[in-house]
N, C-alpha and C positions, 0 to 999 in steps of 0.2 A: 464444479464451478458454482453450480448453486447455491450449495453447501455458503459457499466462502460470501457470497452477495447477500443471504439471507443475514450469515452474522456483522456483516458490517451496514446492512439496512436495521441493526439490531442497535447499533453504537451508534450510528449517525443517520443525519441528512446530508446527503451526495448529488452534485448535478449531476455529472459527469466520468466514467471509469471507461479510461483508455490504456489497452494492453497493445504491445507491440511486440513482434517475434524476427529474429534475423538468425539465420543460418551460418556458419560459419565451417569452413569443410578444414580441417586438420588429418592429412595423412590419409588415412581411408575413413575416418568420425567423421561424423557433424555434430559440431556445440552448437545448442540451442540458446541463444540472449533473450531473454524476455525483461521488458522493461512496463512498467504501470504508474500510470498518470492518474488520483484520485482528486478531483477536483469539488470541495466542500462548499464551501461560500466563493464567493467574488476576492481573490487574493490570498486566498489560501489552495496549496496544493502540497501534497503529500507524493511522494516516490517510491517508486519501491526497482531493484534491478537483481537477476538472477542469472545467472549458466551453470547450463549441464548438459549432458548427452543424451538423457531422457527428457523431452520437452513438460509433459506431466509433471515431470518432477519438479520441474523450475517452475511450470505456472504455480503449484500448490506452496510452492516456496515466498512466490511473490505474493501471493494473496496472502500471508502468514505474515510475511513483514508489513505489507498495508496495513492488517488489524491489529497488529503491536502498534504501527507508528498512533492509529487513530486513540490507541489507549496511552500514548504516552501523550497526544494534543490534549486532550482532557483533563489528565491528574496537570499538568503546565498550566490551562485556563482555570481548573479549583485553586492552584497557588496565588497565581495571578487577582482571580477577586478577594481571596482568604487578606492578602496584604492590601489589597485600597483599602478593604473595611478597616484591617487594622489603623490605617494611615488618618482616617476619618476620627 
């Protein structure tokens, strides 16, 4: 888990990183849901949601899609200012 905080203290400034875990019993399994709330600035928040039956597996999953999502908010806001300048 450190691992995955260290790289996205690497990409951004973060208030706030809320994970959540519910159990869900199928048969004689438990599927594990893990959901994560990364909260950036005031109005911005990021998702991320997983299942599986190995809990580890799903947190390593969710923390993978939060640093995708944060790498996809950034190349979005380089578009974003590349075209005002253009617009100017």
């Amino acid at each position: 888990m450190s691992t995955y905080i260290k790289k996205i203290e690497e990409r951004t400034d973060y208030e706030e990183l809320k994970i959540r875990l519910k159990q869900h019993q199928r048969n004689k399994l438990f599927i594990h849901e893990i959901k994560a709330d990364l909260l950036l600035t005031p109005g911005v928040k990021l998702n991320a949601k997983f299942t599986h039956k190995n809990p580890y597996k799903a947190l390593a999953q969710v923390m993978i899609k939060i640093i995708n999502e944060i790498k996809h908010q950034k190349k979005r806001n380089i578009k974003r200012v590349k075209r005002v300048k253009v617009r100017k």
